[in-house]
ChimeraX commands (.cxc) that place a marker at each C-alpha (Angstrom):
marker #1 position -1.87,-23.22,-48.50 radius 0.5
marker #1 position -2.19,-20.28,-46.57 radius 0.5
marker #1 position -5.80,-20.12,-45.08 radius 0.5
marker #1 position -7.63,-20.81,-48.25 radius 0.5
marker #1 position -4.99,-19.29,-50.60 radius 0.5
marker #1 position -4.06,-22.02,-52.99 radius 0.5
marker #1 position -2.12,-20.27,-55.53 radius 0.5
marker #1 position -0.09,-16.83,-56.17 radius 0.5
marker #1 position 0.96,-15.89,-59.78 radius 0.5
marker #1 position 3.43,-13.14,-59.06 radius 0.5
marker #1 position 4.06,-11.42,-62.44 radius 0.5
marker #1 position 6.06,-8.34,-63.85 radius 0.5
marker #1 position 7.29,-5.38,-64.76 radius 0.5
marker #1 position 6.33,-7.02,-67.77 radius 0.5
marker #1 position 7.51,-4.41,-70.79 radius 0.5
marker #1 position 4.49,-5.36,-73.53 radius 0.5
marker #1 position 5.71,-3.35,-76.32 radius 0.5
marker #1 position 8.39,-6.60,-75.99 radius 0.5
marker #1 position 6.28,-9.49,-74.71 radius 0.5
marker #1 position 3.02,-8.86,-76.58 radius 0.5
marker #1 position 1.34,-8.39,-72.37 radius 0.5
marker #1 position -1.57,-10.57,-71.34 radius 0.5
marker #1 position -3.69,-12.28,-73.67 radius 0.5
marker #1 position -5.20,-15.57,-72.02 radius 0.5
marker #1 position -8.18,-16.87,-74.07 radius 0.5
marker #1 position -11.57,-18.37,-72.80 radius 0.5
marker #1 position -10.72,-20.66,-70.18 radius 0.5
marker #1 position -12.69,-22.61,-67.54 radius 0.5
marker #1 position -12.59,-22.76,-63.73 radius 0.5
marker #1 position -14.54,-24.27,-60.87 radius 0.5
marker #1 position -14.32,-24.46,-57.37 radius 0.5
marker #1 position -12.58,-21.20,-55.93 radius 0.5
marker #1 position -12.31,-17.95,-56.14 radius 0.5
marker #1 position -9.65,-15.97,-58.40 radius 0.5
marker #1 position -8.30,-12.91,-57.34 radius 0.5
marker #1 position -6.50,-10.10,-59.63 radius 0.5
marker #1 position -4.70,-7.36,-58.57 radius 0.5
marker #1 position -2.65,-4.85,-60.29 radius 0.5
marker #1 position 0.30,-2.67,-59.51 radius 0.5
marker #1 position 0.16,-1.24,-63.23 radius 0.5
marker #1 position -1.17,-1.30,-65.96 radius 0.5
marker #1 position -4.66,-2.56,-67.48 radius 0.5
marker #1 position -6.65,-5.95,-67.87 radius 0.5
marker #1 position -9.92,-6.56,-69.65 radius 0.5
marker #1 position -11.90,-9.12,-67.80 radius 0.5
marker #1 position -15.27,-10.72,-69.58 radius 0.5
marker #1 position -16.97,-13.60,-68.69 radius 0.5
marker #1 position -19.58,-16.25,-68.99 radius 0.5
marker #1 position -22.07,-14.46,-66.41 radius 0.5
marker #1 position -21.66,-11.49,-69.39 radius 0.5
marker #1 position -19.71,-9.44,-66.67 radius 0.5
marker #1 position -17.00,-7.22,-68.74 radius 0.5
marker #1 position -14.49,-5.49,-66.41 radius 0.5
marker #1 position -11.64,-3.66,-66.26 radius 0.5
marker #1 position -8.64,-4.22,-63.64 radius 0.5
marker #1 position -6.93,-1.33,-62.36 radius 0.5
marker #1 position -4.22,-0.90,-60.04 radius 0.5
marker #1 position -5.58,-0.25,-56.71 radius 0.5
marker #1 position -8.71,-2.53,-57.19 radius 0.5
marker #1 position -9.79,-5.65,-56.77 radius 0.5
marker #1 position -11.47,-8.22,-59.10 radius 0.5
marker #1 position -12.69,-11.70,-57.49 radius 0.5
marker #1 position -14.80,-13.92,-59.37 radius 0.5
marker #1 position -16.12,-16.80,-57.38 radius 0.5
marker #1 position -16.08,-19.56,-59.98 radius 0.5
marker #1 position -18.73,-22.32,-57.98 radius 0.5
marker #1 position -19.68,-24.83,-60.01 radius 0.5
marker #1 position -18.17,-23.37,-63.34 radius 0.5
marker #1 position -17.40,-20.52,-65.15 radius 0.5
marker #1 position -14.90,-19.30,-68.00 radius 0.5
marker #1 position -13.14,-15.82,-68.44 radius 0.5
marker #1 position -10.70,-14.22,-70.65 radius 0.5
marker #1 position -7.80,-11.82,-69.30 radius 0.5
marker #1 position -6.43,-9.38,-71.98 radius 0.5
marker #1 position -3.97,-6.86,-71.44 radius 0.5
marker #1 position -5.21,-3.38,-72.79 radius 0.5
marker #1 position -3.48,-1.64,-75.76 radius 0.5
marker #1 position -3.12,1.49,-73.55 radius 0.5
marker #1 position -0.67,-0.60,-70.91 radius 0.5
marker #1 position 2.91,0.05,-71.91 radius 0.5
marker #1 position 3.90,-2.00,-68.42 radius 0.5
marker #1 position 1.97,-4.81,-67.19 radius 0.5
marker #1 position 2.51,-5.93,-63.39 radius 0.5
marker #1 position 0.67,-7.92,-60.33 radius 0.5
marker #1 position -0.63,-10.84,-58.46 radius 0.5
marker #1 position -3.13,-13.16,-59.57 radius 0.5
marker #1 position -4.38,-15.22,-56.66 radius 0.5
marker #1 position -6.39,-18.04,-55.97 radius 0.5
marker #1 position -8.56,-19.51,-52.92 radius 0.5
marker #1 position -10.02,-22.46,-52.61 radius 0.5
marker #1 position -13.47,-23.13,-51.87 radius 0.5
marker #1 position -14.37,-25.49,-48.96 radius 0.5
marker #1 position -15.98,-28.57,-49.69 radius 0.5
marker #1 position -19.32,-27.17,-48.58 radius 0.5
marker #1 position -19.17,-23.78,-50.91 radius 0.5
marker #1 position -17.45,-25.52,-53.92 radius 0.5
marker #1 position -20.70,-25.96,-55.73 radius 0.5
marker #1 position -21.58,-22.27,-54.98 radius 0.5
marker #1 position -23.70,-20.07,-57.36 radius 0.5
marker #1 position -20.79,-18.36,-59.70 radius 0.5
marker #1 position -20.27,-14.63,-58.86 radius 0.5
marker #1 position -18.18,-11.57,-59.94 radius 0.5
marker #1 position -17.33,-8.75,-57.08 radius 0.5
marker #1 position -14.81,-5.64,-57.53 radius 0.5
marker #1 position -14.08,-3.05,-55.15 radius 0.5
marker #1 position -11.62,0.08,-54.75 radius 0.5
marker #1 position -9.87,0.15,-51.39 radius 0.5
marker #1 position -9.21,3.33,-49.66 radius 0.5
marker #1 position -5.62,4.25,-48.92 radius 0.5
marker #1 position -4.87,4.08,-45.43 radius 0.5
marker #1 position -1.73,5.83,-43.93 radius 0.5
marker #1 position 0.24,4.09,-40.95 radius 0.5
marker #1 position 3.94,5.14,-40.01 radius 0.5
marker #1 position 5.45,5.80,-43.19 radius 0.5
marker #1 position 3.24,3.25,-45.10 radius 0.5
marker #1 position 0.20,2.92,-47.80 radius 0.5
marker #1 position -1.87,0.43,-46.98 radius 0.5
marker #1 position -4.80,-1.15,-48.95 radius 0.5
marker #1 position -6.63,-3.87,-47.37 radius 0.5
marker #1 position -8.94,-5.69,-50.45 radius 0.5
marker #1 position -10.35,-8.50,-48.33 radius 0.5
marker #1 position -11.02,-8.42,-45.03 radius 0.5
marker #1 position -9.93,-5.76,-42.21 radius 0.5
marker #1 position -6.54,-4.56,-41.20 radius 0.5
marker #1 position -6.55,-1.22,-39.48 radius 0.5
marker #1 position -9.94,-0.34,-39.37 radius 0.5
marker #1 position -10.34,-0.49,-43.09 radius 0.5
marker #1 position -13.42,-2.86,-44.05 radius 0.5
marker #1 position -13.60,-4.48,-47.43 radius 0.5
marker #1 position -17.13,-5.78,-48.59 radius 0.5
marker #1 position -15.86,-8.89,-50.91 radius 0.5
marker #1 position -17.33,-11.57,-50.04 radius 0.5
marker #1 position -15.28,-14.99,-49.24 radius 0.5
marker #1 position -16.91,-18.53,-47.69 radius 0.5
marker #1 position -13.58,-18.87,-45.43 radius 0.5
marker #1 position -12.12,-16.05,-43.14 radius 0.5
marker #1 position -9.50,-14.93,-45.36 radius 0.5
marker #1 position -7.09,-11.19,-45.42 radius 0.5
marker #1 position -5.55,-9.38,-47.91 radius 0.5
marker #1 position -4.06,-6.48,-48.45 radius 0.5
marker #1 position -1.16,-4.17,-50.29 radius 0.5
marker #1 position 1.60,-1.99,-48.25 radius 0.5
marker #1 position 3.62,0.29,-49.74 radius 0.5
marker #1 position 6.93,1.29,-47.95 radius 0.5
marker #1 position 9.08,4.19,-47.33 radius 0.5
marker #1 position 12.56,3.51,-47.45 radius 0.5
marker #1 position 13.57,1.88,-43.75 radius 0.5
marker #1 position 9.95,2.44,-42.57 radius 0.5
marker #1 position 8.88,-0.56,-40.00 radius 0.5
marker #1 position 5.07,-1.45,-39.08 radius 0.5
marker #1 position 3.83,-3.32,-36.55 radius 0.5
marker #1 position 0.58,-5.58,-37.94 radius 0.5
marker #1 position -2.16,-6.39,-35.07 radius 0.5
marker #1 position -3.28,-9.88,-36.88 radius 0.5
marker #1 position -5.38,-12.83,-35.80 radius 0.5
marker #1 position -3.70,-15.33,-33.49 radius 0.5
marker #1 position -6.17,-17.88,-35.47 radius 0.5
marker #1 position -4.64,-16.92,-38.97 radius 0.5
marker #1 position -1.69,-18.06,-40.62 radius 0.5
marker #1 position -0.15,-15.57,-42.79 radius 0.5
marker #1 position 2.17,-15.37,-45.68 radius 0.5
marker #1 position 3.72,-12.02,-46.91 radius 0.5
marker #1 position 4.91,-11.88,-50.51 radius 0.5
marker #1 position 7.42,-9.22,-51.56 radius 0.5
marker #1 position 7.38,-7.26,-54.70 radius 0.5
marker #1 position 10.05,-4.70,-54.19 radius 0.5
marker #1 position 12.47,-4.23,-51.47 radius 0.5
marker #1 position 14.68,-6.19,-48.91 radius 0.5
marker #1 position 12.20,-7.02,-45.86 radius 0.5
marker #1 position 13.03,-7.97,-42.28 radius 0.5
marker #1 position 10.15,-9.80,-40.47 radius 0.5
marker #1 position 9.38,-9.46,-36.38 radius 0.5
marker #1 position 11.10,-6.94,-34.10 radius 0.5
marker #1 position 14.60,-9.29,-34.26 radius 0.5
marker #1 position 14.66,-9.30,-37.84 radius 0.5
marker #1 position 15.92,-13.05,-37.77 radius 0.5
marker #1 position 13.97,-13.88,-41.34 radius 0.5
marker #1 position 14.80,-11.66,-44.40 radius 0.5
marker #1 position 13.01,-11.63,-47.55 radius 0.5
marker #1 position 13.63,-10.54,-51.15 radius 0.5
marker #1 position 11.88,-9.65,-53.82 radius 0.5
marker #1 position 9.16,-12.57,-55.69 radius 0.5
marker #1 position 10.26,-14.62,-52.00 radius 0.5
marker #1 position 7.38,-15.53,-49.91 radius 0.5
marker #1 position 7.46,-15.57,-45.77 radius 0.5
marker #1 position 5.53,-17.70,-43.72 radius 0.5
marker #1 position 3.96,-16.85,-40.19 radius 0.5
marker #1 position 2.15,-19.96,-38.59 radius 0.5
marker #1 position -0.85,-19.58,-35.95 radius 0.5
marker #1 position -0.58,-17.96,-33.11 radius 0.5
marker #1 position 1.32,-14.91,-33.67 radius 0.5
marker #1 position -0.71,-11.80,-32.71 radius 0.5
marker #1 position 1.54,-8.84,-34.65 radius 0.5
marker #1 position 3.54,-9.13,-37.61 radius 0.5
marker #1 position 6.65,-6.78,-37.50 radius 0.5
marker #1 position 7.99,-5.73,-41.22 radius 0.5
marker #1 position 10.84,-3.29,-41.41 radius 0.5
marker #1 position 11.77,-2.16,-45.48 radius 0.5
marker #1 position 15.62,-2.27,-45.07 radius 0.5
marker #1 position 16.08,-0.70,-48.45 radius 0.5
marker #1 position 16.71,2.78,-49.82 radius 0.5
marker #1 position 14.00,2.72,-51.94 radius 0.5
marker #1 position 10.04,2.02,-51.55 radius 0.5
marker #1 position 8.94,-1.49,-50.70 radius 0.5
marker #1 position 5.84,-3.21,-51.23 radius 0.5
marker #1 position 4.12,-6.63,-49.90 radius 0.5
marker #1 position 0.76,-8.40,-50.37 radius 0.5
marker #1 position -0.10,-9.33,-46.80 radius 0.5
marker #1 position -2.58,-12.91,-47.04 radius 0.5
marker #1 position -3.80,-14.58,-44.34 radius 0.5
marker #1 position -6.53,-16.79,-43.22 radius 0.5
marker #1 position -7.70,-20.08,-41.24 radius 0.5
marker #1 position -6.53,-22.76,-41.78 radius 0.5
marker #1 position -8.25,-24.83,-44.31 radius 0.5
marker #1 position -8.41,-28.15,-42.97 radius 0.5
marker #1 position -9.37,-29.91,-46.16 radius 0.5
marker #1 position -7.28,-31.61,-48.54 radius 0.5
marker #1 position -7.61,-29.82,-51.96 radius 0.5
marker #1 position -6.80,-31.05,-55.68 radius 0.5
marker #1 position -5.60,-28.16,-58.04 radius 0.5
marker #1 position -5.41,-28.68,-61.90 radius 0.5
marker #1 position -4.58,-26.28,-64.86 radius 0.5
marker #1 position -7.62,-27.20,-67.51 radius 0.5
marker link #1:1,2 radius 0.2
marker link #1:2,3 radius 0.2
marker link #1:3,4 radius 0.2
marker link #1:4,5 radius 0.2
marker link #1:5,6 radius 0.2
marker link #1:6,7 radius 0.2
marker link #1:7,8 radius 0.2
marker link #1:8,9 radius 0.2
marker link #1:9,10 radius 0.2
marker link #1:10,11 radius 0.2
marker link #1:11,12 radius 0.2
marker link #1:12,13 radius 0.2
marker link #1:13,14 radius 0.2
marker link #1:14,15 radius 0.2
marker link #1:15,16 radius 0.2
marker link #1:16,17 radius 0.2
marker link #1:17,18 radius 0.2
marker link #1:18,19 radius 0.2
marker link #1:19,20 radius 0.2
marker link #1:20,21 radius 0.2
marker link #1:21,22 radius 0.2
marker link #1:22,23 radius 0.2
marker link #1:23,24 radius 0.2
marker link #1:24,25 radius 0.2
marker link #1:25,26 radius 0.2
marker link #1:26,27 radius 0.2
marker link #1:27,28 radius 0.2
marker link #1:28,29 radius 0.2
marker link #1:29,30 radius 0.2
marker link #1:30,31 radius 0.2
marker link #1:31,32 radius 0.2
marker link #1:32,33 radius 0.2
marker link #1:33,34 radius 0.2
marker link #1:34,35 radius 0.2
marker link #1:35,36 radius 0.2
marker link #1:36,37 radius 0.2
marker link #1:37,38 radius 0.2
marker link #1:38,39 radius 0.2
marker link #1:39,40 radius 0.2
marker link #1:40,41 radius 0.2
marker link #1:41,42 radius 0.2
marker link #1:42,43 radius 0.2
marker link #1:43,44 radius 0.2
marker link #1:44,45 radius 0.2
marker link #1:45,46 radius 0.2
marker link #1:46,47 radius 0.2
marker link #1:47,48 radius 0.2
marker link #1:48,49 radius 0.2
marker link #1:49,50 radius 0.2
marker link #1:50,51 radius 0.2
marker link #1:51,52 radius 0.2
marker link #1:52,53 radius 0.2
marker link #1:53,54 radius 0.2
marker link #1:54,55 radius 0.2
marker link #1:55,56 radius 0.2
marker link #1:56,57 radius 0.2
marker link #1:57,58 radius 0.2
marker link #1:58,59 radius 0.2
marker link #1:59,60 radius 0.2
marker link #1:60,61 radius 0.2
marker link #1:61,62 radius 0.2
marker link #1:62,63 radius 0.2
marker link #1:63,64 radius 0.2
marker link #1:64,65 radius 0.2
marker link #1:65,66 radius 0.2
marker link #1:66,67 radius 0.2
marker link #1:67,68 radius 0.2
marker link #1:68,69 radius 0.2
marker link #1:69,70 radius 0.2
marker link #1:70,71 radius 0.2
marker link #1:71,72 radius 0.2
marker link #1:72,73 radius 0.2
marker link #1:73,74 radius 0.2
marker link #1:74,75 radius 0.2
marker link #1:75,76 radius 0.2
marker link #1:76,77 radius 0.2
marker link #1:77,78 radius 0.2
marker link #1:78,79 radius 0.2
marker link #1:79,80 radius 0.2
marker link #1:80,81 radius 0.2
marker link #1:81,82 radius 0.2
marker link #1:82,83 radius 0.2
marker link #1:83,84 radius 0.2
marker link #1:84,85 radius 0.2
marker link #1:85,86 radius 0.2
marker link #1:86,87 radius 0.2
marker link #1:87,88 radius 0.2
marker link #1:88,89 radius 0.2
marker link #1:89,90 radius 0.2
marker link #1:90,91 radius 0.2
marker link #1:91,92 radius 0.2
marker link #1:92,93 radius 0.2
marker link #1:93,94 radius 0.2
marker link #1:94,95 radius 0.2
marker link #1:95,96 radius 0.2
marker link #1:96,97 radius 0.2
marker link #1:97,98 radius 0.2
marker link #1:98,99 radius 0.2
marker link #1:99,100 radius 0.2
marker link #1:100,101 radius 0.2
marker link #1:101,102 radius 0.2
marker link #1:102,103 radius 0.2
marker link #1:103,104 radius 0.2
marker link #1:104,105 radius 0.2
marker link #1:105,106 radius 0.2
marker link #1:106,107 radius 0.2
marker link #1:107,108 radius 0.2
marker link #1:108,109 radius 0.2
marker link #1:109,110 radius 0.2
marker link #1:110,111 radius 0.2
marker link #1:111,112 radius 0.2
marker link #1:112,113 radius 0.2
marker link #1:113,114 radius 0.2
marker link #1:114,115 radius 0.2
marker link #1:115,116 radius 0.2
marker link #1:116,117 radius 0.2
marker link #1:117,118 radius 0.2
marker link #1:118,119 radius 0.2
marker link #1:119,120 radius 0.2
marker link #1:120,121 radius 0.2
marker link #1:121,122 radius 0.2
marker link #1:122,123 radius 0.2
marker link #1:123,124 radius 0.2
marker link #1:124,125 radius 0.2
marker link #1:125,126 radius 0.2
marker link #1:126,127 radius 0.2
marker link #1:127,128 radius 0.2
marker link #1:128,129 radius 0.2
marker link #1:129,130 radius 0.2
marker link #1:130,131 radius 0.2
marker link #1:131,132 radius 0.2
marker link #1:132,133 radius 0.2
marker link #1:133,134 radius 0.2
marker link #1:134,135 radius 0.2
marker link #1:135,136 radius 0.2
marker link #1:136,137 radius 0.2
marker link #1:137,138 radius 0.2
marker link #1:138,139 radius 0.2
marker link #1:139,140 radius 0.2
marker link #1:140,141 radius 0.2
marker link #1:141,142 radius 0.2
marker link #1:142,143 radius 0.2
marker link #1:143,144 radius 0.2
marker link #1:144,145 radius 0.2
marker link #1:145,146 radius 0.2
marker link #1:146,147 radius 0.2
marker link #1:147,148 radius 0.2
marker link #1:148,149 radius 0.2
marker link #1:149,150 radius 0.2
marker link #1:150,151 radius 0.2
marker link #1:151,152 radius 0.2
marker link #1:152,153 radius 0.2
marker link #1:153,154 radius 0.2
marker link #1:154,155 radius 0.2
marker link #1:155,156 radius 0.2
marker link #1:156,157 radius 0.2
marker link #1:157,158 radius 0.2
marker link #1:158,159 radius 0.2
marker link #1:159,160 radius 0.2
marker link #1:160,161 radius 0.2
marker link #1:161,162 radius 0.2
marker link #1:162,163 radius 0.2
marker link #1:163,164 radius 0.2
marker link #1:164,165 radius 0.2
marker link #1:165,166 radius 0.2
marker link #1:166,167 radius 0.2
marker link #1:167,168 radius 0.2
marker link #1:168,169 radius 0.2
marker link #1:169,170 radius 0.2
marker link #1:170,171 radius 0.2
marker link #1:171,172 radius 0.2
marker link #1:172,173 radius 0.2
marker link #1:173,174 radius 0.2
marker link #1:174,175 radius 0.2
marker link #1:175,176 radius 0.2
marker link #1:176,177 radius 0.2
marker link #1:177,178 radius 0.2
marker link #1:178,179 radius 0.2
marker link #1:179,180 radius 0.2
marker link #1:180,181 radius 0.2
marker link #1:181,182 radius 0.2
marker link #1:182,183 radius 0.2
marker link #1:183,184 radius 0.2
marker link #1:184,185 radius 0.2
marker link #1:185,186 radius 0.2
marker link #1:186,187 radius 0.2
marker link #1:187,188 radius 0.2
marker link #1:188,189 radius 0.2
marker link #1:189,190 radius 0.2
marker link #1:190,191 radius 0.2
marker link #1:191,192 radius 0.2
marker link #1:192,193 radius 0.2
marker link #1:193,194 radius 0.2
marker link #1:194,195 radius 0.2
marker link #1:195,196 radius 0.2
marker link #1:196,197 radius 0.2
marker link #1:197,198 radius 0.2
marker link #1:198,199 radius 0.2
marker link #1:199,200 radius 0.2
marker link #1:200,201 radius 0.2
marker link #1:201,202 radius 0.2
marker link #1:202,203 radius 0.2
marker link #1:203,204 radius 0.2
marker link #1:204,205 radius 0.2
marker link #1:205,206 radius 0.2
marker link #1:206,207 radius 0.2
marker link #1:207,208 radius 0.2
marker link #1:208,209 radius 0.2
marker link #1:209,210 radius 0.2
marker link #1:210,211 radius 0.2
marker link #1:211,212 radius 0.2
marker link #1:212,213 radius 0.2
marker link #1:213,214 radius 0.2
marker link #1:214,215 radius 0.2
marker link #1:215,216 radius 0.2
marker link #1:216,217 radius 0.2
marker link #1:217,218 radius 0.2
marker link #1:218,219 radius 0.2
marker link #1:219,220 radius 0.2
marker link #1:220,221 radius 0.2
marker link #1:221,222 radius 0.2
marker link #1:222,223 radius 0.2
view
């Protein structure tokens, strides 16, 4: 756990002219949220509260599952290259019999020394995002210049993990813990800025979670 992340599906470049892409049939889920988010390509999302969506890089899709709900995910036939994160979080105790829901929401692109930022849940820089969530929870996208470093104000009451997609990625100001690409860093409570430096010579990119602590034990199982 991270906060109340439970689960990160970290998938792609997935060529679909080869692989067939995404095609995951009705399925059920209950008691947390599910996030998707998409560096490219397209995903058809429908549902059993008759919500039909697309996914599109850049935006986020978080149904809140409650006390039941099933989806399908299909891959478009316009995507040639099919590549994200699927996410989960986990729903207290108190929430996890919640009223089912379905939110999306396009994310500005913030600028900060050399980097793109998105922030899809929560705030990071100023930027806002409405989606709802029953624990404090952040998450976001940053896209890196080639050596660019960022200093990340965070919440000395969050844990955090960072999750790299592309590039080589030093963490905090002494660059003691390095991370590669599909590797996941962990930065426990208390810190109060996250330092990430892209020591490649070509873009990086990170999902940024965070959130408190969930102090609950939790039981996770595929259908």
């Amino acid at each position: 756990l991270v906060g109340a992340w439970c689960f990160a599906d970290h998938y792609g470049p997935d060529d679909v002219s080869v692989t067939g892409g995404m095609d995951v049939p009705p399925h059920p889920h209950t008691g947390l949220q599910t996030v998707s988010w998409l560096f490219t390509g397209e995903i058809e999302h429908r549902d059993t509260m008759g919500n039909h969506a697309m996914v599109r890089p850049g935006e986020i899709n978080l149904m809140t599952a409650g006390h039941g709900i099933a989806h399908t995910e299909v891959s478009t036939p316009e995507t040639t290259v099919l590549h994200g994160v699927q996410l989960w979080v986990a729903l207290p105790a108190e929430s996890m019999d919640t009223a089912r829901d379905f939110a999306h929401y396009a994310p500005e692109t913030l600028r900060r020394d050399g980097v793109d930022v998105k922030v899809f849940l929560a705030d990071l820089f100023g930027s806002v995002s409405p989606v709802h969530t029953f624990t404090p929870l952040l998450g976001a996208e940053l896209v890196f210049e080639p050596g660019a470093s960022l200093d990340i104000a965070v919440k000395t009451d969050f844990e955090h993990g960072i999750l790299v997609d592309t590039g080589t990625f030093a963490i905090n100001e002494a660059g003691d813990t390095t991370l590669e690409r599909t590797e996941m860093g962990y930065v426990g409570l208390g810190a109060s800025t996250i330092s990430l430096t892209n020591r490649s010579e070509t873009p990086g990119r990170v999902i940024l979670l965070g959130g408190e602590p969930l102090d609950e034990d939790i039981i996770m199982w595929w259908n």
